[in-house]
N, C-alpha and C positions, 0 to 999 in steps of 0.2 A: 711585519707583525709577528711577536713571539707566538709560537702554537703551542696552547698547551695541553696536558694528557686527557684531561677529563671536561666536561661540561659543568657549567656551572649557571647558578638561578641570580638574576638581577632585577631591579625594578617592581621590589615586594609592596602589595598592596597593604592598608591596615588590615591586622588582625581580626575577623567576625566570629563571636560566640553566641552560640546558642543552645540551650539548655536540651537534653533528649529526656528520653527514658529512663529508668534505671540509674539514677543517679549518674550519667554521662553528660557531657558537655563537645559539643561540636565547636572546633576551629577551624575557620577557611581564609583564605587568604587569597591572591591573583600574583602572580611573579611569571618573567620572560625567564625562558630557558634560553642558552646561548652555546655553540657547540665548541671545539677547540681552535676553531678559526674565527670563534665569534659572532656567527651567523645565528641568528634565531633556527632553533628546531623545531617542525613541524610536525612531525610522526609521533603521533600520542601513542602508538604499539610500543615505538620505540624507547618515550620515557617512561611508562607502563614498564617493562621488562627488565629495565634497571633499579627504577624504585625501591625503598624499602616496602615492604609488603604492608606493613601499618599504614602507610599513608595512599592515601585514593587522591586522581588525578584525571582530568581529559584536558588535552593540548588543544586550543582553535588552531586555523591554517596560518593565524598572524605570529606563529609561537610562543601564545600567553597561555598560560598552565590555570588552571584552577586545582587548588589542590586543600585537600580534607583529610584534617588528623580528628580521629575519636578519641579522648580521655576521659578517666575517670575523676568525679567531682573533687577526690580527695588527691590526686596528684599531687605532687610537689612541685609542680610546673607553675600550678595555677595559684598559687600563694603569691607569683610574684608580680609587680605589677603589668600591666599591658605593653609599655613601652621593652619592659625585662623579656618579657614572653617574644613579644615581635622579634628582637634580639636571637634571642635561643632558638626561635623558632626555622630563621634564616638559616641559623648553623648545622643543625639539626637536617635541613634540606639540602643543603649545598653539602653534608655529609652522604649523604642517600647516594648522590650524584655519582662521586667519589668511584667508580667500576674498577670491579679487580681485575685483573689481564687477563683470569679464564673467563668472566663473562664479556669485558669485550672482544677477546677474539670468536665468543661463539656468536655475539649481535655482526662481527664484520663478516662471519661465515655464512651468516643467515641471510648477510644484506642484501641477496639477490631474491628471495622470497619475500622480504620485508619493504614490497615495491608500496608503493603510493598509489592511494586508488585515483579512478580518475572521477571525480566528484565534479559537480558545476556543467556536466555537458561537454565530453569530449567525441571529436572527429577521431576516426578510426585510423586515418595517418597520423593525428597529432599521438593518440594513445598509445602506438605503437614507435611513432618514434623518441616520446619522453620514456620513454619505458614505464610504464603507467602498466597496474597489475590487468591482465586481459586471459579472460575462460574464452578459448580458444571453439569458435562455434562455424568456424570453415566448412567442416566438416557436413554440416548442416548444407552452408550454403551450396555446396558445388550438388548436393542431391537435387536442393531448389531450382536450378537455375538448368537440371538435367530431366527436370518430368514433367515443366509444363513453360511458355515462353509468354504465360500470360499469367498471374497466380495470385489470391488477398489472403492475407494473414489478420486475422484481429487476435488484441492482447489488449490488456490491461493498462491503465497509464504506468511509465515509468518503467516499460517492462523491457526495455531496451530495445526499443523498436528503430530510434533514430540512430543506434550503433549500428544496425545491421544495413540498412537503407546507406549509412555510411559507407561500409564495408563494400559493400556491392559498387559502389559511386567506385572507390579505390579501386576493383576488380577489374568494373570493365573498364576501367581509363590505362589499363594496363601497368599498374604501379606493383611490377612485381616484388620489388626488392622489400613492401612492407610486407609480405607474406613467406619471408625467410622462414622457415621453421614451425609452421603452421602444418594441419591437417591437409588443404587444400594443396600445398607446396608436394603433394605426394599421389596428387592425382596427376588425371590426362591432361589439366586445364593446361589451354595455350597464351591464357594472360593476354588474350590479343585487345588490339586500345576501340574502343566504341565510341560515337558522341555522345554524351549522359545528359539528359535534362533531370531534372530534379526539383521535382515541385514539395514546400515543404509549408505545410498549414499549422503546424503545432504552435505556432504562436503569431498568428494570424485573429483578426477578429472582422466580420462582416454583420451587417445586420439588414441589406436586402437583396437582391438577385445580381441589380447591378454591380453593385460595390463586390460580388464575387467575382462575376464577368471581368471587373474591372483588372481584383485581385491576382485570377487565372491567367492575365494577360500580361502585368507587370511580371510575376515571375518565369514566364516564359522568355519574356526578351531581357529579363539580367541573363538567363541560363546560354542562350546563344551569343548573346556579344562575346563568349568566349570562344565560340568558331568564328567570329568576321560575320558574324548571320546579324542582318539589321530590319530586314522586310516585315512589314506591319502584320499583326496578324487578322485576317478576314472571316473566315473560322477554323475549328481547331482542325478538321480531318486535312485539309488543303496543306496548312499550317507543315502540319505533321511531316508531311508526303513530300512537300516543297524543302524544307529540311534536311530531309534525309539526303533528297536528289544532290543538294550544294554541298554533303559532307561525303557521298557515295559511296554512306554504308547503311546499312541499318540504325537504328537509332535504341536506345533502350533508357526507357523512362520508369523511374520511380518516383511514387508519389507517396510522401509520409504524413498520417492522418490526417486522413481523406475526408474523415465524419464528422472533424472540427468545426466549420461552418454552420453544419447542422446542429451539434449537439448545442453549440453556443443558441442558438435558436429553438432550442426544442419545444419550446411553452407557446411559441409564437406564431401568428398567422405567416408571418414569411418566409418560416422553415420552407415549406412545399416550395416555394419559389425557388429560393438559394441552391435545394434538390436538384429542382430542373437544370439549373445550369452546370452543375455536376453530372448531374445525367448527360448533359452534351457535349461534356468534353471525354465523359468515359466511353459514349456509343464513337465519337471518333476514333479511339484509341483502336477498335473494334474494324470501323472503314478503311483504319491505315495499315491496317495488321501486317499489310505483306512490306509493310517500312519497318515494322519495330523489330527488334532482335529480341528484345525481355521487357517486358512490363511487371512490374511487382508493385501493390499497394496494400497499406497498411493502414490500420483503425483499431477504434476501441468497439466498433461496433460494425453487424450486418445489416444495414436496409437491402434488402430483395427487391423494391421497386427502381432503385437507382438503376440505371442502364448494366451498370456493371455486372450483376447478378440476374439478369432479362434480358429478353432481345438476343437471345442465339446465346448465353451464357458462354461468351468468349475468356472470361476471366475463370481462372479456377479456383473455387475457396478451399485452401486446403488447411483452415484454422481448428481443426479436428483430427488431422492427419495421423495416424501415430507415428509417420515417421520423421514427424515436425516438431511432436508436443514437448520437447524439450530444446527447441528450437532459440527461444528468450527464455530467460532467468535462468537460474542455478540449479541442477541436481543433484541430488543428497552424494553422490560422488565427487561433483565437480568439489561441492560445497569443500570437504573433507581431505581434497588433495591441494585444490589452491590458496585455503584457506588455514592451516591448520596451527603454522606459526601462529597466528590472530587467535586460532581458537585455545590454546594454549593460553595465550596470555590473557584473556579475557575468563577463561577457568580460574587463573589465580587470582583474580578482582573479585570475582564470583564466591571464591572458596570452596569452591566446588571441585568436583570429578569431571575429567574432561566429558566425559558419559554424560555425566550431568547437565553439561551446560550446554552439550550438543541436543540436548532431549527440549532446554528450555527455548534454544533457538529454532529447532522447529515447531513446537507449540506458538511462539509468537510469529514467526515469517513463512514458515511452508504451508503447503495443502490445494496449492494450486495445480490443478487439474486440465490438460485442454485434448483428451481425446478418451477414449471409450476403455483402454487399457489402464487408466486413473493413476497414471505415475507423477508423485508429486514433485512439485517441482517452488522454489523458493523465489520468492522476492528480488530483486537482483539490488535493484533502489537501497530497498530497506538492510541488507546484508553489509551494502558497503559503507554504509550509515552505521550500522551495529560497530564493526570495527572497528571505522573511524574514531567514531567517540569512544569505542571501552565500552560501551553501556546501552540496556536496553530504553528502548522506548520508540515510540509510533510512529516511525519518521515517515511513511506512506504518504497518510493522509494531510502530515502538517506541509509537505511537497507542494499543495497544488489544491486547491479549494474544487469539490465536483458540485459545482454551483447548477451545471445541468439538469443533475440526479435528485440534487432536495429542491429544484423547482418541480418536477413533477412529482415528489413525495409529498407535496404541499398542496395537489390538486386530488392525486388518488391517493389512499392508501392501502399498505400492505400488513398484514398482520404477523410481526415477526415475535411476540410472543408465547406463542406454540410449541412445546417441547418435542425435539425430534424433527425439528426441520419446517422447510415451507414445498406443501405441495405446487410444483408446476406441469405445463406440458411440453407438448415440441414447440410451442410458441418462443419461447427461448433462446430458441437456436437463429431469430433472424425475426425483423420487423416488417411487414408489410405494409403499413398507413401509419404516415407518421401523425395523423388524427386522432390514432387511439391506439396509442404507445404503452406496450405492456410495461409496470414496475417492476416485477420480476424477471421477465427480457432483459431488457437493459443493465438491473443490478447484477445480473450472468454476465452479462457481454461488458462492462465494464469491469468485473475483477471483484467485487464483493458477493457474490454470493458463488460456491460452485454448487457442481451433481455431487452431493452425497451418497444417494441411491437410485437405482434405478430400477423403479417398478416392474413397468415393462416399456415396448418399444414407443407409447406416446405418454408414459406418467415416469415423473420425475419427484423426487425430497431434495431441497437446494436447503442448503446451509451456507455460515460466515467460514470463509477459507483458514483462519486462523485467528489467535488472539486480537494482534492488532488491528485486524480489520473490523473486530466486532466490537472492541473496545472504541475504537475511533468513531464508528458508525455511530453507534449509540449516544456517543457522547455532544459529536456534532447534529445528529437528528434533533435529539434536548434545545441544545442551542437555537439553529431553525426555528423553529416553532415559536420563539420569543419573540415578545419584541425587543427584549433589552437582556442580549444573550448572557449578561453577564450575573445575572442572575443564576443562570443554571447551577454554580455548583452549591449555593447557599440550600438551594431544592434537595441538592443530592445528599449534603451533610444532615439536613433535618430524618430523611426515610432512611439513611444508615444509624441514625440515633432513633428514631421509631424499631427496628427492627433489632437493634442489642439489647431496647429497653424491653420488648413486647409492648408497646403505644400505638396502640391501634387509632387510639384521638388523635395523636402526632398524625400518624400515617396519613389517615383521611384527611386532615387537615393542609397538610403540607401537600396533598395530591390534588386540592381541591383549590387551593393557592396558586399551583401551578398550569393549573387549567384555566384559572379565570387571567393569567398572561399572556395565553394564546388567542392573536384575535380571531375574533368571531367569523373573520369568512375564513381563517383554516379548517375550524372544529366544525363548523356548520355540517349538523345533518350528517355526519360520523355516525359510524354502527360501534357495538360492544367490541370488535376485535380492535379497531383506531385506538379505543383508551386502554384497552389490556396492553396495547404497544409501547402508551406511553408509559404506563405505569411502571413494564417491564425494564425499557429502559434504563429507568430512573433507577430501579433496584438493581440493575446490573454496574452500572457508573456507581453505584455506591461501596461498589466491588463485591457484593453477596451476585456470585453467579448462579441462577436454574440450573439444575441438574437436566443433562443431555439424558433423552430418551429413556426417561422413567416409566416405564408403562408399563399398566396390567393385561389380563387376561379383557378386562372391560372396557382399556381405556388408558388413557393419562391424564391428568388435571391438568389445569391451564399454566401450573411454578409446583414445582418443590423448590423449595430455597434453603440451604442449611448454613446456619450462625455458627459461631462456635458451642453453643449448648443446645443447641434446637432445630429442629426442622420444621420449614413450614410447607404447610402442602392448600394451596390457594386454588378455589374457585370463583368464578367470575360470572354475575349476569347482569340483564339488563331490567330495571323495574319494572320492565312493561313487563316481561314475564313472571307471572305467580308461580316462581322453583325457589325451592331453597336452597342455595350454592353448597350449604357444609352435608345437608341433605345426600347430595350426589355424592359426595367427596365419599359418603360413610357406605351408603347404596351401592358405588361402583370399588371400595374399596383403593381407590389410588396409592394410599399411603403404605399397601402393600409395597409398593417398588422400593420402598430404602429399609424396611423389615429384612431382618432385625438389626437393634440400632440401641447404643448405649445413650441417644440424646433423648430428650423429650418432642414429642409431634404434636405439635400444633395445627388444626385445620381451622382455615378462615377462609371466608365468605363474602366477598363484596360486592355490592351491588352499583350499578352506572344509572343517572338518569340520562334522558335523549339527549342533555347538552353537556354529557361527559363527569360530571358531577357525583360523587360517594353523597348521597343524600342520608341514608340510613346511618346505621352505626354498623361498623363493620365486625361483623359476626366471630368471635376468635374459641373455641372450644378444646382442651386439648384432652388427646387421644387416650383411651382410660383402658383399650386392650391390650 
């Protein structure tokens, strides 16, 4: 096959126009990229950085490009007809392609930085030996595996928990040659080989004690048929002990989220159950101690009643540790050294300053906190997401549904309306009875809410760790509460058009629409802060964000929200109480906090009946000081 110099675009989709703004006209189109040996090109960095800068692009992993030219209505492009444009348009792109010899030799100089992330769930041998991009977190592990030989880590989903669980698997089987040139390649370690069981629940589903038992049992005897080990198991401590004796070493088990079982069950009578039988293979683990060499377990969560965290606290949680909390995900250094080809080229998509776009990437992925010195720490998921495609957006939450999370938001709720945060306390840090499961616990220990502030040593302010997590949250909460989720954004388009218009009738109307969608045994019996929640929501999905931590000398109101010409500053009661909401607003002076101010302020006042309901007409008065 002739090879030739440049790449070039085949298999163009038709032409799509779409009218914008400003007398603009969008064209998109779908076409395969194909490289100089003809292979489909994957690495959307890669056709990103050749591009003409006019045209915007993200490459899928099949090497089909989507790709967006902005014109002006009056162009001379667009005079001609569809078929003429599709024409030109082709040449036009397969021009783009066209690389001068100083930017290809700087894309072939860069090619070692310009690695492939490893997307879809990679093993820590596979990653390392496709040469798949890897932040180097050795380092980390040889401290872990040096302060305690028993130790639980909780993170967040997706926080690359089952790389590390990986990593350790490669460690102790003694696979040194994947740790060439690694952090750990530079310590004492002697690489020597262990039997490794590895228990792995993340995508596991059980729904009663047995079918755990069951579970617990089947992956134990895939993990030994790879010693010759075939003997049934009777219980787990015997199991353990009997084990070891036939491989005549120690043993060292890892176990990757542990609290899967549970969480899938959290709403249900037979969580407790499924508990217990986790409990008895962790107090084994415990019995056989003087078998194992390292035990290491991992979660999104701390139950304290599980054996593991009871009963002689044999495991150490060191999910707070500071010399761990950068332990999974990115930190604003790693972010900056591994990443910076990407961030470059994602600046010039942006139009931006690299400054800039570094400021917009941690507004939407960072903020993530896991110890008392508060060093943030990034998304890892979402980062290689960002990249990959060129382009922001939520990739977190669209990962992996937390079906666990909105069934108990559907039984208690929380009132995340509140400007400046949600008061908690040390309950946070770990669950005692899974009977009466805290919302704010859990949203801690799953990764949407961190420590903000800390009061003092048992009062806490928890907040949303970044954009997308509050974005997302808000968005899927909406949904929930439906019956017919698809509803929600017609909800959210109406209170973005009450709030440009000042339609206080929209508003109420459309809020009260929205409530009568919600059946009756979620709202049931709801207080004022349940529908401040919802309401808040819905105004935040309609992209009008509250203003963080507006407060006076007396207080803060329940929203400031500011439009492009106004600010609203919202109080909220419930009918049964005789107060006047704009009453307070004016009494405790709130609308002090965005003084002084070239817009106009608005104070409104709305009132809930007991079944969530704006009964009245909602009070709108604006500010005449």
């Amino acid at each position: 096959m002739k090879k030739r110099d440049t790449m070039k675009a085949v298999d163009f989709d038709k032409i799509h126009f779409q009218k914008l703004e400003n007398n603009k006209i969008e064209l998109s189109t779908t076409c395969q990229i194909l490289d100089s040996l003809n292979k489909p090109v994957k690495n959307s960095i890669l056709v990103s950085s050749i591009l003409n800068s006019k045209l915007e692009c993200s490459t899928d992993e099949n090497g089909y490009t989507k790709v967006i030219s902005i014109q002006e209505q009056d162009t001379p492009l667009l005079a001609s007809s569809k078929k003429e444009i599709q024409s030109i348009f082709k040449v036009l792109f397969n021009t783009s392609l066209m690389m001068k010899e100083s930017i290809k030799k700087e894309i072939l100089s860069n090619d070692e930085k310009l690695q492939e992330f490893p997307l879809g769930g990679y093993s820590f041998e596979r990653l390392i030996k496709e040469n798949k991009l890897y932040v180097d977190k050795t380092k980390y592990i040889y401290d872990l595996i040096s302060v305690s030989k028993a130790c639980f880590i909780s993170r967040p989903r997706r926080f690359g928990k089952s790389l590390v669980i990986s990593t350790l698997e490669s460690l102790f089987k003694g696979k040194k040659a994947l740790f060439e040139g690694l952090e750990i390649e530079k310590t004492n370690y002697s690489f020597e080989e262990y039997p490794v069981i590895r228990l792995d629940f993340s995508s596991t589903e059980v729904s009663s004690r047995e079918e755990c038992k069951e579970l617990i049992h089947d992956l134990l005897s895939e993990q030994i048929k790879e010693y010759g080990y075939y003997k049934s198991i009777k219980n787990y401590s015997s199991f353990l002990k009997e084990f070891s004796k036939f491989t005549n070493k120690e043993i060292i088990v890892l176990v990757d989220e542990y609290d899967k079982p549970i969480l899938d069950n959290v709403t249900k009578e037979n969580a407790l159950e499924i508990q217990k039988e986790l409990k008895s293979f962790f107090g084994a683990t415990k019995s056989a101690g003087d078998y194992i060499k390292f035990l290491f377990v991992t979660g999104i969560t701390k139950f304290s009643n599980a054996s593991m965290f009871s009963e002689g606290n044999h495991i150490t949680d060191l999910g707070r540790h500071e010399k761990f909390d950068s332990m999974f995900g990115y930190t604003q250094e790693e972010l900056e050294d591994k990443f910076n080809p990407y961030i470059e080229i994602l600046s010039k998509k942006e139009k931006h300053s690299k400054e800039k776009t570094l400021e917009k990437v941690r507004k939407y992925y960072n903020g993530y906190t896991f110890s008392n010195r508060n060093k943030a720490i990034y998304n890892p998921y979402s980062i290689l997401e960002l990249f990959s495609a060129n382009e922001f957006n939520n990739y977190w939450f669209k990962s992996g549904t937390p079906t666990f999370l909105f069934d108990l938001l559907k039984v208690k709720s929380v009132n995340f309306s509140k400007e400046g945060g949600i008061e908690a306390s040390n309950e946070i840090f770990e669950f005692s009875k899974l009977d009466s499961l805290s919302v704010k616990a859990l949203m801690f220990q799953a990764g949407y809410l961190i420590i903000k502030q800390k009061i003092h040593d048992k009062k806490y302010i928890l907040d949303f760790p970044n954009t997308e997590v509050k974005e997302s949250f808000y968005d899927y909460f909406l949904r929930e509460l439906l019956d017919d989720s698809s509803l929600q954004p017609k909800f959210v388009e109406k209170i973005q058009e009450a709030l440009i218009t000042r339609n206080m009738t929209l508003l109420k109307e459309t809020f009260n629409a929205y409530i009568k969608k919600v059946p009756y045994t979620i709202h049931a019996k709801k207080d004022e802060p349940y529908y401040q929640t919802i309401l808040h929501c819905l105004i935040v999905c309609s992209s009008y964000y509250p203003n963080a931590e507006m407060a006076t000398n007396d207080g803060r109101s329940d929203h400031i929200i500011s439009t492009k010409n106004r600010h609203y500053c919202i109080e909220y009661k419930m009918t049964s109480k005789n107060e006047c909401p704009i009453e307070q607003i004016k009494e405790k002076k709130y609308y002090r906090a965005i003084q002084p101010t070239d817009k106009t302020i608005d104070l409104i006042g709305i009132k809930f009946d007991a079944n969530g309901n704006i009964v009245e007409d909602i009070m709108i008065e604006e500010l005449k000081e």
